[in-house]
C-alpha positions as CSV (number, residue, x, y, z in Angstrom):
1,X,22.4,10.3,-23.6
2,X,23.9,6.8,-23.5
3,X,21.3,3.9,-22.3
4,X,24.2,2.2,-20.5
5,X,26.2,4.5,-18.0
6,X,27.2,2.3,-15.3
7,X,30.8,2.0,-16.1
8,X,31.4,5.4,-17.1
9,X,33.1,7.5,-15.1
10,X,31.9,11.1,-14.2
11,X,33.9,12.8,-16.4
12,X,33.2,10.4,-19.4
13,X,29.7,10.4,-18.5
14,X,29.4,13.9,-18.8
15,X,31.8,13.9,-22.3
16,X,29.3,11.3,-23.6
17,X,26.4,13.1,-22.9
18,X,27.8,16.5,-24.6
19,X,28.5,14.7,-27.6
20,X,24.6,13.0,-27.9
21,X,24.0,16.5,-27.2
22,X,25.3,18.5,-29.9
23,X,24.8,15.5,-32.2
24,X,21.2,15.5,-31.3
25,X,21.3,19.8,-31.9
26,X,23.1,19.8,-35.2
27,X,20.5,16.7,-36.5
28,X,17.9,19.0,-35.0
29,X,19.1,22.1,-37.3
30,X,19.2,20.3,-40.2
31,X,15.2,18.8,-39.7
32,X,13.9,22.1,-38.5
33,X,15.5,23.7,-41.9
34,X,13.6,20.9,-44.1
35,X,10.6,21.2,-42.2
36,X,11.0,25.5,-42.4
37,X,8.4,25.3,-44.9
38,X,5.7,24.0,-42.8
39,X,2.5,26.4,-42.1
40,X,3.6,28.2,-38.7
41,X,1.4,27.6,-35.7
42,X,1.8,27.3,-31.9
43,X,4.1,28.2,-30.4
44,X,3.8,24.6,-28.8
45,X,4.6,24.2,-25.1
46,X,6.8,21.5,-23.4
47,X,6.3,22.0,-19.4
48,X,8.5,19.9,-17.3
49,X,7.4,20.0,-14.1
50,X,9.8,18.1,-11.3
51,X,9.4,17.2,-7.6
52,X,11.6,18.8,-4.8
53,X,14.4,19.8,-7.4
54,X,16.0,22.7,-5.3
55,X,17.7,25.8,-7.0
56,X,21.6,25.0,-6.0
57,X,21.2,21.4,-7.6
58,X,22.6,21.9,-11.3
59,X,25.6,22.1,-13.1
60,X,24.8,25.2,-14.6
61,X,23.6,26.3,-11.2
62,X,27.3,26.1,-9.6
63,X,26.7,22.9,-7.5
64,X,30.2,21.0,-7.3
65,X,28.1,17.5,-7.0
66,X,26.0,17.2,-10.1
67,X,26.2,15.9,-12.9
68,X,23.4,17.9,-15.7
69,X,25.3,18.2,-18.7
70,X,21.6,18.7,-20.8
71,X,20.8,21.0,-18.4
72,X,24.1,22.7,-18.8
73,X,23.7,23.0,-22.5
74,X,19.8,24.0,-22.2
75,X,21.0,26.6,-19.8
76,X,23.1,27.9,-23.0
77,X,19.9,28.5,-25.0
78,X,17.9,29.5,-22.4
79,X,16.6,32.5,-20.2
80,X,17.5,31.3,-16.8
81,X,15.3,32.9,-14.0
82,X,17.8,32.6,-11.5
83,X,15.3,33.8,-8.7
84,X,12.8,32.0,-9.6
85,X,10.5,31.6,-5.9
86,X,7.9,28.6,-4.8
87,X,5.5,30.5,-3.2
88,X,4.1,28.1,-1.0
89,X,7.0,25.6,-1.4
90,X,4.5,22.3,-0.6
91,X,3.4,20.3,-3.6
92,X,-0.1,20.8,-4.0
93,X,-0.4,24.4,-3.2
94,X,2.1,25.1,-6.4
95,X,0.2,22.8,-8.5
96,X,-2.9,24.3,-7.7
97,X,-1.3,27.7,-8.3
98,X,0.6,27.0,-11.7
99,X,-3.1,25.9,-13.3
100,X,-5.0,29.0,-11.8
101,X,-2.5,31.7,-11.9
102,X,-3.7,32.5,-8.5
103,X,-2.6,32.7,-4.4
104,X,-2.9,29.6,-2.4
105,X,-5.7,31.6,-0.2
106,X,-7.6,32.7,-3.5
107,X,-7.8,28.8,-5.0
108,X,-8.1,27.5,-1.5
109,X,-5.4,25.0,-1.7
110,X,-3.4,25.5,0.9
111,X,-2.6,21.8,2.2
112,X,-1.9,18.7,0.3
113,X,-4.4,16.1,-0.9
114,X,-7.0,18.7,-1.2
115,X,-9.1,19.0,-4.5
116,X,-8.5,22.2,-6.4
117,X,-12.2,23.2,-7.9
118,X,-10.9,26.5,-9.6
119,X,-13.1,29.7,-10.0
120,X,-11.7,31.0,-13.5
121,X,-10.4,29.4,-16.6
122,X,-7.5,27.1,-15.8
123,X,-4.3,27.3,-17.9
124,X,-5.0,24.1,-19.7
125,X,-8.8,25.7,-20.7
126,X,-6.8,28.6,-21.7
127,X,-4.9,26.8,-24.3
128,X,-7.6,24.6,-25.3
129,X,-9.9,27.7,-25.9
130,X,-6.8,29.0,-27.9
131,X,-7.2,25.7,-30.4
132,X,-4.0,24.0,-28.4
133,X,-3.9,20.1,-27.9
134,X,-3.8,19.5,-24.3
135,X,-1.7,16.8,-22.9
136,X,-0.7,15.7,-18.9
137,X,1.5,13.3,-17.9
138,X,2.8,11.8,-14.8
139,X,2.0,13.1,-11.0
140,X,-1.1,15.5,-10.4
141,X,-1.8,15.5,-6.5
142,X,-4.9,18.2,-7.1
143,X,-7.9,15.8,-6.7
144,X,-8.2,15.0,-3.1
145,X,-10.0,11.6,-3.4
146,X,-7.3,9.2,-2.8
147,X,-3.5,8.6,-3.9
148,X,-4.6,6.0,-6.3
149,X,-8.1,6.5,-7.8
150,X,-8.9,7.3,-10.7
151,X,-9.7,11.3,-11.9
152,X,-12.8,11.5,-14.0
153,X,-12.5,14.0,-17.1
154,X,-14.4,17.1,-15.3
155,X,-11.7,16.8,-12.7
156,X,-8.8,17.4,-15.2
157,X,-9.3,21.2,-15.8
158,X,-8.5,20.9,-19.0
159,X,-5.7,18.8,-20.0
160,X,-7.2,16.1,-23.1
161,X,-4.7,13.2,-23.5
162,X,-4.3,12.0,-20.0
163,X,-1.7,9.5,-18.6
164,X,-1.8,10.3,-15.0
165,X,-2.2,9.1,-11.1
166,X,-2.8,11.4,-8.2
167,X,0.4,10.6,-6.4
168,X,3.3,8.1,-6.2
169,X,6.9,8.0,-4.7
170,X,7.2,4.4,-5.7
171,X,9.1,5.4,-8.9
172,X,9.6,1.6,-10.0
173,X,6.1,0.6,-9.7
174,X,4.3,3.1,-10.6
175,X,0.7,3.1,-12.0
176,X,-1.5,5.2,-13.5
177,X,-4.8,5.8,-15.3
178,X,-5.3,6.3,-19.4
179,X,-7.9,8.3,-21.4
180,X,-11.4,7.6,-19.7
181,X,-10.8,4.1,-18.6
182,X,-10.9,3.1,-14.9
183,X,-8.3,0.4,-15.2
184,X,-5.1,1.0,-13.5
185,X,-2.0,0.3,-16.1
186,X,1.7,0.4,-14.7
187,X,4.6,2.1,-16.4
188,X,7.4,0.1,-17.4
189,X,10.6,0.3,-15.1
190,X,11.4,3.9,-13.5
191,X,8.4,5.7,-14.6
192,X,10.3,9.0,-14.7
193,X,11.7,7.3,-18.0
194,X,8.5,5.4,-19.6
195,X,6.6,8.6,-18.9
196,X,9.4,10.6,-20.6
197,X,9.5,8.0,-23.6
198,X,5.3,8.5,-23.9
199,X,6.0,12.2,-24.0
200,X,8.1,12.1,-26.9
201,X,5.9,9.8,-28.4
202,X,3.2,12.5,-28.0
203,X,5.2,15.2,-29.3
204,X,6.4,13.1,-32.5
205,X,2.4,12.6,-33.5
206,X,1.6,16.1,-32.9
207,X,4.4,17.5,-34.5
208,X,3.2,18.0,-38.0
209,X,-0.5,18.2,-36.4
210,X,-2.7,21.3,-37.8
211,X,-3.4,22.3,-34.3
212,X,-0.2,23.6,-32.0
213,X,0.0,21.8,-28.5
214,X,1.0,22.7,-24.8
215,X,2.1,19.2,-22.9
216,X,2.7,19.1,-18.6
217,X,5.2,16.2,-18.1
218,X,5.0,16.2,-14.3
219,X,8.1,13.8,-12.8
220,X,8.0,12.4,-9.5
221,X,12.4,12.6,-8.3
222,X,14.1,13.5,-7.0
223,X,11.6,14.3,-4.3
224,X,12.4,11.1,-1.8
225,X,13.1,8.0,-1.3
226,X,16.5,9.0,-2.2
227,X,18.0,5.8,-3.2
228,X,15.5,4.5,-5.9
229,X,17.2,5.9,-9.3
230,X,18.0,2.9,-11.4
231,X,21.3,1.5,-10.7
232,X,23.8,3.3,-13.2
233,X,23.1,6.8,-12.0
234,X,23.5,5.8,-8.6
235,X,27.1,4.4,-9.3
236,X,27.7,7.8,-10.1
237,X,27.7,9.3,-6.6
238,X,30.0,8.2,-3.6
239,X,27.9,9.3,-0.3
240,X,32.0,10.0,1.0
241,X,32.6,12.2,-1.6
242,X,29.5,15.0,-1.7
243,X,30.3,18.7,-0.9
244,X,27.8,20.0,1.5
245,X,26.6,23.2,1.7
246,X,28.4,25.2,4.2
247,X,24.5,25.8,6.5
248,X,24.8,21.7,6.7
249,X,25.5,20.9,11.2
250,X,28.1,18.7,12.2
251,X,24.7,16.5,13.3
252,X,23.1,16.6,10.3
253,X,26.3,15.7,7.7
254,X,26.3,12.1,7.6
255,X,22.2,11.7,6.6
256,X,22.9,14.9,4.0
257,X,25.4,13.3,2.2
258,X,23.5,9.6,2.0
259,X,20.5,11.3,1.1
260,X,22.6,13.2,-1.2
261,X,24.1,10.9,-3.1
262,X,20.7,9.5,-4.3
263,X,18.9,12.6,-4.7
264,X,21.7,13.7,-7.6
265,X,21.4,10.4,-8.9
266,X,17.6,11.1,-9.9
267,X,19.0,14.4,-10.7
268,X,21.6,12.7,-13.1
269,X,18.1,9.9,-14.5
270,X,15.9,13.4,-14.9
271,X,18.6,14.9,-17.1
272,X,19.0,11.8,-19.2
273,X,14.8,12.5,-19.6
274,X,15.4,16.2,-20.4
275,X,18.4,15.5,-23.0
276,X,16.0,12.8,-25.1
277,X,13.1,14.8,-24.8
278,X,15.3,17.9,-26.2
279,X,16.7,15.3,-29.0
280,X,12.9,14.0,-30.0
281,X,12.1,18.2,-30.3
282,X,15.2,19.0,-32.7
283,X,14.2,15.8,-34.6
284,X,10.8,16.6,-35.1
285,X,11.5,19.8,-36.9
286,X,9.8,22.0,-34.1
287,X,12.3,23.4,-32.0
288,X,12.0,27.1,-33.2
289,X,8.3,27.1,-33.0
290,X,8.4,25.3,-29.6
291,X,8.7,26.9,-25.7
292,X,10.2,23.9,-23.5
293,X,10.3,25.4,-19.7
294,X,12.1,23.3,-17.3
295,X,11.5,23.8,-13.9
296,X,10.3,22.2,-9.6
297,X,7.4,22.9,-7.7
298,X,9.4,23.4,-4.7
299,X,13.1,22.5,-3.2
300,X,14.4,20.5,-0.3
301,X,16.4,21.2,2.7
302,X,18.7,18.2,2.7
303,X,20.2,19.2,6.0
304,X,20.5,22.8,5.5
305,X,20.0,24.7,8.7
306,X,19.6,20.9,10.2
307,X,16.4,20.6,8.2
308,X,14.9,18.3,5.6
309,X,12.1,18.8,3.3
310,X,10.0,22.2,2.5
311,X,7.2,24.4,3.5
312,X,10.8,26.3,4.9
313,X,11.5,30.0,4.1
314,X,14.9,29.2,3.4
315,X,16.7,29.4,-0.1
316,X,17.2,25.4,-0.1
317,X,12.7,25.1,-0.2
318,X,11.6,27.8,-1.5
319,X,14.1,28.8,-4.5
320,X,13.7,26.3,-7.7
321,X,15.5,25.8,-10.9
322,X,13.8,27.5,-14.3
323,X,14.6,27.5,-17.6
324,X,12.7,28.8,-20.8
325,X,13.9,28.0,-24.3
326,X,11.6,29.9,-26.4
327,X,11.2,30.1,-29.9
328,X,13.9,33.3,-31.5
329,X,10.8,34.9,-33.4
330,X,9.4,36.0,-29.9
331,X,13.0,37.8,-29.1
332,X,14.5,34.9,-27.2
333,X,18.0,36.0,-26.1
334,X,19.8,33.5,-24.2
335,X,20.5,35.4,-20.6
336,X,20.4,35.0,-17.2
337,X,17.2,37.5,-15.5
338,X,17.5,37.8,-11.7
339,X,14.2,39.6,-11.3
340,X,12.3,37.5,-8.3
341,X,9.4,35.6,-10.1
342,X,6.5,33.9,-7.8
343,X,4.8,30.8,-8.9
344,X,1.3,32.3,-10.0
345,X,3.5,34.0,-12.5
346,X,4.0,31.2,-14.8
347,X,0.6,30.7,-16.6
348,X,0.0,34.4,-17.5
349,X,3.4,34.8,-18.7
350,X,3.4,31.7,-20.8
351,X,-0.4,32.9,-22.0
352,X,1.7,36.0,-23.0
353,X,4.4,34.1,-24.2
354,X,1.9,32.6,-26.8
355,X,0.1,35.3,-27.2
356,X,-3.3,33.9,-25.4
357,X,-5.4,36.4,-23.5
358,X,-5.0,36.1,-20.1
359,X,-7.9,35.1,-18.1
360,X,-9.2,37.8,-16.0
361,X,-9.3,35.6,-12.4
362,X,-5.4,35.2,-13.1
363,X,-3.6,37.2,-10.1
364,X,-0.2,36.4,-11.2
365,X,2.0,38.8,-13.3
366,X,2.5,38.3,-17.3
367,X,6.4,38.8,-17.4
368,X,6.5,37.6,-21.5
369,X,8.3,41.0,-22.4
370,X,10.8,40.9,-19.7
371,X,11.8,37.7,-21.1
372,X,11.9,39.2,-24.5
373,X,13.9,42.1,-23.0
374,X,11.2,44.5,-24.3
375,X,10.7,46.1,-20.6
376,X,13.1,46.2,-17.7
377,X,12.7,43.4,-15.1
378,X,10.8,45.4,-12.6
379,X,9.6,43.8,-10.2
380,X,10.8,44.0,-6.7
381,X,10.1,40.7,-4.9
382,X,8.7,37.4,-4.5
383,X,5.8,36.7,-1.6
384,X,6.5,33.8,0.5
385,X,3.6,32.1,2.5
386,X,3.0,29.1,4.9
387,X,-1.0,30.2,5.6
388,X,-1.1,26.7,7.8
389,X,2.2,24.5,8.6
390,X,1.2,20.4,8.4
391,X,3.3,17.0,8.4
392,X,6.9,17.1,8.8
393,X,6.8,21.2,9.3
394,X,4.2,20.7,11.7
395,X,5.9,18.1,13.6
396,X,9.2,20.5,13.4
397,X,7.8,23.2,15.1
398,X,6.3,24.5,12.0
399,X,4.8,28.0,11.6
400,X,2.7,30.4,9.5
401,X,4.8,32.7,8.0
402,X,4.6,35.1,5.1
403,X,7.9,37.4,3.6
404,X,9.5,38.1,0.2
405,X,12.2,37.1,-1.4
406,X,14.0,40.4,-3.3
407,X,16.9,40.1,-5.5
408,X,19.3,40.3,-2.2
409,X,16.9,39.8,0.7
410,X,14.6,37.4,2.7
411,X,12.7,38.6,5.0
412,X,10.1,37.0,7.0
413,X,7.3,37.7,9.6
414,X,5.6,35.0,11.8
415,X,2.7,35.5,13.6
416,X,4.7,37.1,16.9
417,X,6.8,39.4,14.6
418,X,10.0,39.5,12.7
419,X,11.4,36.4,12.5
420,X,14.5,36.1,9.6
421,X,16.5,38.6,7.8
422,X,19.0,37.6,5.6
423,X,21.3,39.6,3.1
424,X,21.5,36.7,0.4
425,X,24.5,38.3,-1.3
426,X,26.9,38.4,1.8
427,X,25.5,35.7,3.4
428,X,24.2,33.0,0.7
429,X,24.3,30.4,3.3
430,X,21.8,32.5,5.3
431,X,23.6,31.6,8.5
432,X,23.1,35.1,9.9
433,X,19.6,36.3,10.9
434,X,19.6,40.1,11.1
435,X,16.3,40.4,12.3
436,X,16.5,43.0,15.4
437,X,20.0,44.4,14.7
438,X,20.7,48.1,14.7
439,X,22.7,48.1,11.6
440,X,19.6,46.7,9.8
441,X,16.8,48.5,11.0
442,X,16.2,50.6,8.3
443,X,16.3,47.9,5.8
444,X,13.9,45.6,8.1
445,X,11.9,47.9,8.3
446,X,11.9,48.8,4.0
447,X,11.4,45.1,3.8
448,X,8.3,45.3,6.5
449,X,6.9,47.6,4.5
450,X,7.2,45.5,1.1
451,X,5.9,42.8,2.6
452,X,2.2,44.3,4.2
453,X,2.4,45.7,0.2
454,X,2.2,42.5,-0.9
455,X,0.0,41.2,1.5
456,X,-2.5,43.9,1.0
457,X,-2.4,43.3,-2.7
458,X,-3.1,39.9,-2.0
459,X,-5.8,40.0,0.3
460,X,-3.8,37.9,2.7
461,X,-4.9,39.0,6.0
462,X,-2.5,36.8,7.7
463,X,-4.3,35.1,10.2
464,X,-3.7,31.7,12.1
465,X,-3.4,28.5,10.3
466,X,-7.0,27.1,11.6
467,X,-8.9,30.0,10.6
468,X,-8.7,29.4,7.0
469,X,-8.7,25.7,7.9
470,X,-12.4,26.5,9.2
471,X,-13.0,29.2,6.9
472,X,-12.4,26.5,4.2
473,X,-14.3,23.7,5.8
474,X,-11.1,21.6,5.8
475,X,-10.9,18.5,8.5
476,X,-7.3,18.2,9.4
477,X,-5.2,15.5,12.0
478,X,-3.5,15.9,14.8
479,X,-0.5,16.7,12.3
480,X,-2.7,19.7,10.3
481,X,-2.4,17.4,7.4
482,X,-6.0,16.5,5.1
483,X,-6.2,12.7,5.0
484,X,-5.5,10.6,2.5
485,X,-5.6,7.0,1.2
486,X,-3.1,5.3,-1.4
């Protein structure tokens, strides 16, 4: 990706970055064949984990506004879970999930800013256990004790090399804590970018290392403030000229396309991140013994339905990008796999993807031979659960719900009933709710059934937000949220 983009227009920018691209694959070929002799290990893991990235918001992914062309060519080599779900689409419930394999009301967190303390061996542990390096990098929001303080080693379930701070949106002074020491360090410029840079310098060391390696790079954009991207990426969006989704209101337009406009151009930085970090693989030799997943911990409404942010049911918060390039020796076959897959889904299938026993307090599913096309995508839906609404869903009327997420359909119960229905394929925009019409009784009430499946299966009794707050000892505000200090 060229440093310096800020007079290039978007159709040169994305011509430039196509040809770094495939210069950077065909340098890659020719290392990985000189390094083919190496001993075999791994496969290493390359996580990238960012914040608030919704599903639509790719070039691969059909959205008319942005600009991913290393996305678009990962997407090439890739199995694309297409229906990919956050479960609990809030930050720290998915992080707390994606390390424990387990349901936000298994794990206990729930809300944000709470401190995971996981029963079970954490998918860093895992790995370790396995004779993996452990690295983490950038955002971790699991510790509870403060935005900015720093996270001893027993609180870092796991993870070895540690660059990290709790939480940040201030994405140009940005700080963080190293190794065991207490003193707080800043990364250079946009930290997306310096902590992208220290990834690759990670991967270069460990790349001809006798032990294999499994790395979280945890970004915090495009999750808000919108307009913070460095300067040249924000050039590349006019505010005028964004395509809104068709569920965007007449009142809520002008905000969604300002807010737009910077939110694709930390899509466009992030991609820049993802292109290099792809280039430093190929150059290091390790691509084909390497499994780079790309994915968000939740979307973002960005005026859909007149909405912003998550915790929603709705496509825009609870559907994320995901991406796996995996090594061909463990049947990769480039493809796109609509089969709904829910969040404590990841560690056990990339345990299985590695070939690492799964630990037996994982409740998620180990989909490894889906992906390698050695069974048939199976499974029938994604659960969707808000167990207590706080912040900005709390202050919009938020709700406890719980639903799935099929294929085709959304369905969702609050605690009065049946609340949405939508057929995804007729409707993408989900501007029709179904819920209650004659025509769809039958399937409402198919769906109703799948969901108190789930449930059951999950131990989720579905009661009131406060009840698990008090069964969990949590104090909240007058907003539901936990507390917190920066």
């Amino acid at each position: 990706m060229p440093r310096n983009t800020s007079s290039l227009s978007r159709r040169e920018f994305v011509r430039a970055a196509g040809v770094v691209v495939g210069a950077a694959f065909i340098q890659g070929s020719v290392h990985a064949a000189q390094t083919s002799v190496r001993k075999a290990k791994g496969p290493n893991v390359v996580f990238v984990l960012t914040d608030q990235w919704r599903r639509q918001a790719t070039g691969y992914g059909g959205d008319p506004n942005a600009l991913t062309p290393n996305l678009d060519k990962l997407a090439t080599q890739s199995v694309n879970l297409s229906n990919a779900v956050s479960g609990c689409p809030v930050c720290c419930p998915y992080r707390a999930s994606l390390l424990t394999g387990q349901y936000p009301l298994t794990h206990g967190v729930f809300l944000n800013d709470l401190c995971l303390s996981p029963k079970g061996v954490t998918l860093a542990q895992a790995y370790a256990q396995a004779g993996y390096d452990t690295a983490y990098i950038g955002k971790w929001h699991l510790d509870g004790h403060g935005r900015a303080s720093y996270i001893p080693p027993e609180r870092r379930h796991g993870f070895d090399y540690w660059k990290v701070l709790e939480c940040t949106h201030n994405y140009n002074r940005s700080f963080y804590y190293a190794a065991n020491s207490k003193t707080k360090l800043t990364w250079a410029g946009y930290d997306a970018r310096s902590q992208t840079d220290d990834a690759r310098g990670y991967i270069r060391k460990h790349a001809t290392g006798a032990k294999p390696f499994i790395i979280v790079l945890s970004l915090g954009p495009p999750h808000n403030p919108y307009q913070t991207a460095p300067s040249k990426y924000r050039k590349l969006y006019d505010s005028k000229k964004i395509k809104l989704r068709d569920n965007v209101p007449a009142r809520a337009q002008g905000g969604a396309r300002r807010d737009l406009a910077g939110y694709y151009a930390h899509i466009s930085a992030l991609d820049a991140c993802v292109g290099d970090l792809l280039a430093t693989i190929d150059q290091a030799g390790i691509a084909d013994n390497t499994i780079f997943v790309f994915t968000s911990d939740h979307g973002d409404m960005l005026g859909s339905q007149g909405m912003s942010r998550k915790q929603k049911p709705w496509d825009e918060s609870i559907m994320v990008p995901f991406l796996v390039r995996y090594p061909a020796g463990l049947g990769r076959k480039p493809r796109t796999i609509d089969m709904p897959i829910n969040t404590p889904d990841i560690m056990p299938t990339l345990l299985g993807l590695s070939g690492i026993a799964i630990p037996k307090t994982v409740e998620g599913v180990d989909f490894s031979a889906v992906l390698a096309g050695r069974t048939e995508a199976a499974n029938d839906a994604a659960l969707i659960t808000c167990p207590s609404p706080f912040g900005e869903w709390y202050r919009g009327q938020g709700r406890e719900f719980r639903g799935v997420r099929t294929r085709r359909y959304t369905y969702v119960r609050d605690l009065n009933g049946p609340w949405l229905l939508y057929d995804n394929q007729a409707d993408p925009h989900q501007l029709k709710n179904l819920t209650g019409e004659a025509e769809s009784a039958d399937l409402q009430k198919r769906l109703d059934a799948l969901l108190m499946k789930k449930l059951k299966s999950t131990g989720d009794e579905f009661l009131g937000g406060r009840k698990y707050i008090a069964k969990w000892g949590y104090k909240v505000n007058s907003r539901g949220t936990v507390p917190y200090s920066n």
